[in-house]
C-alpha positions in Angstrom: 18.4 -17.6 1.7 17.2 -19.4 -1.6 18.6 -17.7 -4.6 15.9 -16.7 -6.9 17.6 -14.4 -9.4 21.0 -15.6 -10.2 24.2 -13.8 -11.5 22.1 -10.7 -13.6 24.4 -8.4 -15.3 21.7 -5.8 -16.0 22.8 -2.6 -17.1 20.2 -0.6 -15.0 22.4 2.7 -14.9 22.2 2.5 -18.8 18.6 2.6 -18.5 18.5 5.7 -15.8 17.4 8.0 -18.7 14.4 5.8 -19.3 13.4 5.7 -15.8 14.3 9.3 -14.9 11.4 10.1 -18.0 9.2 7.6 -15.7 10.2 8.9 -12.7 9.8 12.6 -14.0 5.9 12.0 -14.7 4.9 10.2 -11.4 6.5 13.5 -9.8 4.6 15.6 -11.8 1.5 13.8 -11.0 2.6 14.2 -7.2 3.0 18.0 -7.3 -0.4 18.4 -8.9 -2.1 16.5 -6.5 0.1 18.5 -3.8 -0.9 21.8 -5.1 -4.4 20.9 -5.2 -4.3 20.1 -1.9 -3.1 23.2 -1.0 -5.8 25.0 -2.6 -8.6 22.2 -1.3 -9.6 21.1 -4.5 -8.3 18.0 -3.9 -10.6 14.7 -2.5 -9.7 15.6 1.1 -10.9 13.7 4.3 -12.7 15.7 7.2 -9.7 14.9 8.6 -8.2 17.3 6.5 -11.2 19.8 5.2 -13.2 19.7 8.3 -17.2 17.7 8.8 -18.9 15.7 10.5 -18.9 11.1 11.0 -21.6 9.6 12.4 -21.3 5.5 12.7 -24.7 4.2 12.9 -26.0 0.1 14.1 -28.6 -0.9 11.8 -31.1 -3.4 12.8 -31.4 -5.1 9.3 -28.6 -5.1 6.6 -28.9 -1.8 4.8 -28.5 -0.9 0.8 -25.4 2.3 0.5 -27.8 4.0 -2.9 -31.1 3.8 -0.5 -28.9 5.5 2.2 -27.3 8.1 -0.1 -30.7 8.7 -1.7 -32.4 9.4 1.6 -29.7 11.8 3.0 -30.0 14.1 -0.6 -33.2 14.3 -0.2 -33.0 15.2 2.8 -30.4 17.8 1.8 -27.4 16.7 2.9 -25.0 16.7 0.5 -21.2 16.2 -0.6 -21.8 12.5 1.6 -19.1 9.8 1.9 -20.5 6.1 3.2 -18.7 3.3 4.0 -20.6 0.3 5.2 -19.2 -3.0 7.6 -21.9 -5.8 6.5 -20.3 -7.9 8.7 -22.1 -5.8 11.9 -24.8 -3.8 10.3 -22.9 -0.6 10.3 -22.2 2.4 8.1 -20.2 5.0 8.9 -21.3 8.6 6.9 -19.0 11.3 6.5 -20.3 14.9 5.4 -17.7 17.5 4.7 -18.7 20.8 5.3 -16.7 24.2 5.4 -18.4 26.5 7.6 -17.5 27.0 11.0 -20.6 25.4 13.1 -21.0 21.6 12.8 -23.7 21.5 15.6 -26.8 19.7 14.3 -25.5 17.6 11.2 -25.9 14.5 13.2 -29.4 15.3 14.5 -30.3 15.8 10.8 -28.9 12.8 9.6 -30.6 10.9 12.2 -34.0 12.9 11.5 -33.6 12.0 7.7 -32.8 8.3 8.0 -34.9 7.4 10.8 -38.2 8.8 8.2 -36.6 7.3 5.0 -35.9 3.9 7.1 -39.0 3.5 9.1 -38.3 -0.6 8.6 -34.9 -0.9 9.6 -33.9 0.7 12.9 -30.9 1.7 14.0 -28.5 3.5 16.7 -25.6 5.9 16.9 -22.7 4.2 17.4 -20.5 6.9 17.5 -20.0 11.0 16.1 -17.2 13.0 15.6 -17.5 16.7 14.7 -14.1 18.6 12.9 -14.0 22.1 12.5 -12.1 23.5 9.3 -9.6 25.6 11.5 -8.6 22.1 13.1 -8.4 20.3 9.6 -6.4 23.1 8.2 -4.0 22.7 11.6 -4.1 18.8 11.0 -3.3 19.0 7.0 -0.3 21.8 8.0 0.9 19.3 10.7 1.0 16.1 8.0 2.8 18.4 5.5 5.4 19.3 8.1 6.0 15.7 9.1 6.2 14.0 5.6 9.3 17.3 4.9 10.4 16.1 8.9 10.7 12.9 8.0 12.8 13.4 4.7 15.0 15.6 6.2 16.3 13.5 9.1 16.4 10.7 6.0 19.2 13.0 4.5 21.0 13.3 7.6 20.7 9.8 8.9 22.4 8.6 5.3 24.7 11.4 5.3 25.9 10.0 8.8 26.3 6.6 7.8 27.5 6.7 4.7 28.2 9.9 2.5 26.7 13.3 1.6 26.1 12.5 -2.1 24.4 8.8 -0.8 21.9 10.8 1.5 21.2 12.9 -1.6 20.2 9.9 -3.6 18.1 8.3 -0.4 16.3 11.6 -0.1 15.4 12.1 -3.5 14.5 8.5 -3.7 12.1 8.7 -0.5 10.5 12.1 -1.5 10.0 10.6 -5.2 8.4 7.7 -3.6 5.9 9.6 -1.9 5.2 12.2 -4.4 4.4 9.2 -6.9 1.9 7.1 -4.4 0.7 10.6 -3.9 0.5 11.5 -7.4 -1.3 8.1 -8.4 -4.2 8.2 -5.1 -5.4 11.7 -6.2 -5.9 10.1 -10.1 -7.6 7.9 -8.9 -10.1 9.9 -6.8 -9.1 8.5 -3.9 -9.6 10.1 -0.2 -6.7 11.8 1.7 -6.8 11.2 4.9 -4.8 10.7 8.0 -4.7 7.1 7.1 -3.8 7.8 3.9 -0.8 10.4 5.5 0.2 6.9 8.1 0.4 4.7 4.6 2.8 7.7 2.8 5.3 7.4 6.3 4.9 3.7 6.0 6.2 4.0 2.4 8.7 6.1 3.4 10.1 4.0 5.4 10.2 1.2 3.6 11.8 2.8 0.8 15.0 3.6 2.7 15.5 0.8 3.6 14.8 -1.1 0.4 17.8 1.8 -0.8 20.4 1.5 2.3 20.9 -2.5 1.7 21.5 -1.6 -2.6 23.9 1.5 -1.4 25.6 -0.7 1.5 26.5 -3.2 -1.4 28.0 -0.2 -3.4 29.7 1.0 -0.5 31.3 -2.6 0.0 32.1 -2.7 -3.7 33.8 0.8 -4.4 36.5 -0.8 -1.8 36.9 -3.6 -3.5 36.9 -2.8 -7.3 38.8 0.6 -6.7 39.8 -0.2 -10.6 36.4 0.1 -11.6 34.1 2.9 -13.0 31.3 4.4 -10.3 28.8 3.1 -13.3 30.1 -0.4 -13.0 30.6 -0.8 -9.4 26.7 0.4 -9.2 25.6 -2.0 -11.3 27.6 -4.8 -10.2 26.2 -3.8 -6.4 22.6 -3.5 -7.7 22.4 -7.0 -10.3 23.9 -8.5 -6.8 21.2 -7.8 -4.2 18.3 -8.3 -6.9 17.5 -11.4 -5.7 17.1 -10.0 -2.1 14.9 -6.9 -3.2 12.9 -9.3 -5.0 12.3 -11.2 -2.3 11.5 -8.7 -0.3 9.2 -6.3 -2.6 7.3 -9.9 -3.1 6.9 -10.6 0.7 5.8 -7.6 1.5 3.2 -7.4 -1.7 1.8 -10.6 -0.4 0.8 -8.9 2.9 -0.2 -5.5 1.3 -2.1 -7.8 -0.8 -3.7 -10.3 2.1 -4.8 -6.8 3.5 -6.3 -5.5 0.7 -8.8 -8.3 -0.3 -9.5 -9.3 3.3 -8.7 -6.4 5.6 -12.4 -5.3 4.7 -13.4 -1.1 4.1 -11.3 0.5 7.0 -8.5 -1.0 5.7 -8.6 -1.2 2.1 -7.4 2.3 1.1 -4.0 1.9 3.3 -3.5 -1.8 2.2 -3.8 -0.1 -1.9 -1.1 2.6 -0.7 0.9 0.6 0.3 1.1 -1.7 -2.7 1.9 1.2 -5.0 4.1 2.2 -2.5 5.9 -1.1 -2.9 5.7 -0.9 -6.6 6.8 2.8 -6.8 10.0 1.8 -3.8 11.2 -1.4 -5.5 11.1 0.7 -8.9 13.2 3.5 -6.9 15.3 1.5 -4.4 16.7 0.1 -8.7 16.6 3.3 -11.2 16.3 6.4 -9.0 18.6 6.2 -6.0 21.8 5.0 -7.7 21.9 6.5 -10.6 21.1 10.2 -8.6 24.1 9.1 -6.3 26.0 9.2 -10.0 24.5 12.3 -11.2 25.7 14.1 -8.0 28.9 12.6 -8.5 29.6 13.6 -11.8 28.3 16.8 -11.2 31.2 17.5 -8.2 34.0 16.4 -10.4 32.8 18.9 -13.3 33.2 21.3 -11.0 36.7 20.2 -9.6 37.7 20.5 -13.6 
């Protein structure tokens, strides 16, 4: 492989105080967007609070305002519309929090079909979620991002050491806390495609982090002489040039997705590059120098 960054000698553990500060915030911003979930205050998806999607086929391209106008005045409110101009279509999603759904579709149909009498148009297709099975779905994605970070721990732990799992955990879960953190800032939806982008990031983030701790492993048997602090940052200056690569590859597809993967896939495509942002920041300031932390802290105990 071309060699794009060449013989760095980087102190990036020298720097961990910095990034911990950096790190420290984006968790922060994670648990409040967490706990607001929690409490539904948060921008959630029907997939998560419960309501109602109705695709509809328009005859004519359609204008999103006229369409948002119509439906509240129609009284339909708290609306979410996403059009495909492509085909015609718009998809509306209502959120709603009472238990009976039946009729919301019927409505919207009613309201549209008066305020649109120019431009005709069918239903494609309608989905109805009751709260009770958003709640279940939003208690089943919680459970699978804590799953997923837990068998993280143990798979590292396995195949390298206890303290290195630590470090890959904490750099997974800061990962996702962060691109967690930065979506609910920016008033973006969570959603179950938003939940599939945080696993994705999770993902990628290990192993961004097992090639940087494999290096160290390699090194700690070759420079037994040498400080913990050096080895890691000897093992990290010498796989730069790989992550790099590799954060820049997979930006350019993120990216590719983003501007062109039109509305369906735009939100997961943006997750995806802060995930790659937040991992390749990570994989460099938060893993290693929590594997040192953890190390120190078991030889002030042995003292």
């Amino acid at each position: 492989m071309i060699t794009i960054i060449k013989d760095t000698k980087i102190d990036f553990l020298g720097k961990r105080r910095y990034a911990f500060a950096v790190s420290g915030i984006l968790f922060a911003l994670g648990l409040l967007a967490f706990f607001q979930i929690v409490t539904g205050t948060a921008n959630l998806g029907i997939d998560f609070a419960g309501g109602t999607a109705v695709q509809l086929k328009f005859e004519k391209p359609v204008d999103l305002q006229n369409i948002r106008n119509a439906l509240e005045a129609g009284g339909i409110q708290d609306v979410d519309l996403q059009d495909f101009p492509a085909v015609n279509k718009v998809l509306i999603r209502v959120k709603t929090h009472e238990e009976k759904l039946g009729g919301i579709p019927e409505k919207i149909k009613n309201v549209l079909s008066e305020s649109l009498k120019d431009n005709s148009f069918v239903v494609d297709s309608t989905t109805e979620i009751g709260p009770k099975v958003g709640k279940r779905l939003k208690t089943d994605a919680f459970w699978a991002v804590i799953m997923a970070t837990i068998f993280i721990l143990i798979y590292i732990a396995w195949r390298f050491q206890f303290k290195f799992g630590v470090g890959a955990t904490a750099a997974t879960f800061h990962d996702v806390m962060a691109v967690l953190g930065l979506f609910h800032i920016m008033g973006k939806e969570i959603n179950l495609i938003f939940l599939s982008a945080l696993l994705t990031i999770a993902g990628y983030s290990l192993t961004d982090t097992v090639v940087v701790f494999d290096r160290i492993r390699e090194n700690l048997k070759k420079r037994k002489k040498s400080s913990m602090v050096d080895v890691m940052n000897a093992s990290v200056n010498e796989v730069l040039s790989r992550t790099f690569i590799t954060s820049v590859t997979t930006l350019l597809a993120a990216g590719t997705l983003f501007l062109f993967g039109g509305e369906v896939l735009h939100d997961f495509s943006l997750a995806m590059i802060l995930g790659i942002l937040v991992g390749t920041f990570s994989s460099v300031f938060v893993a290693s120098p929590v594997v040192l932390a953890w190390e120190n802290r078991a030889i002030l105990k042995k003292k």
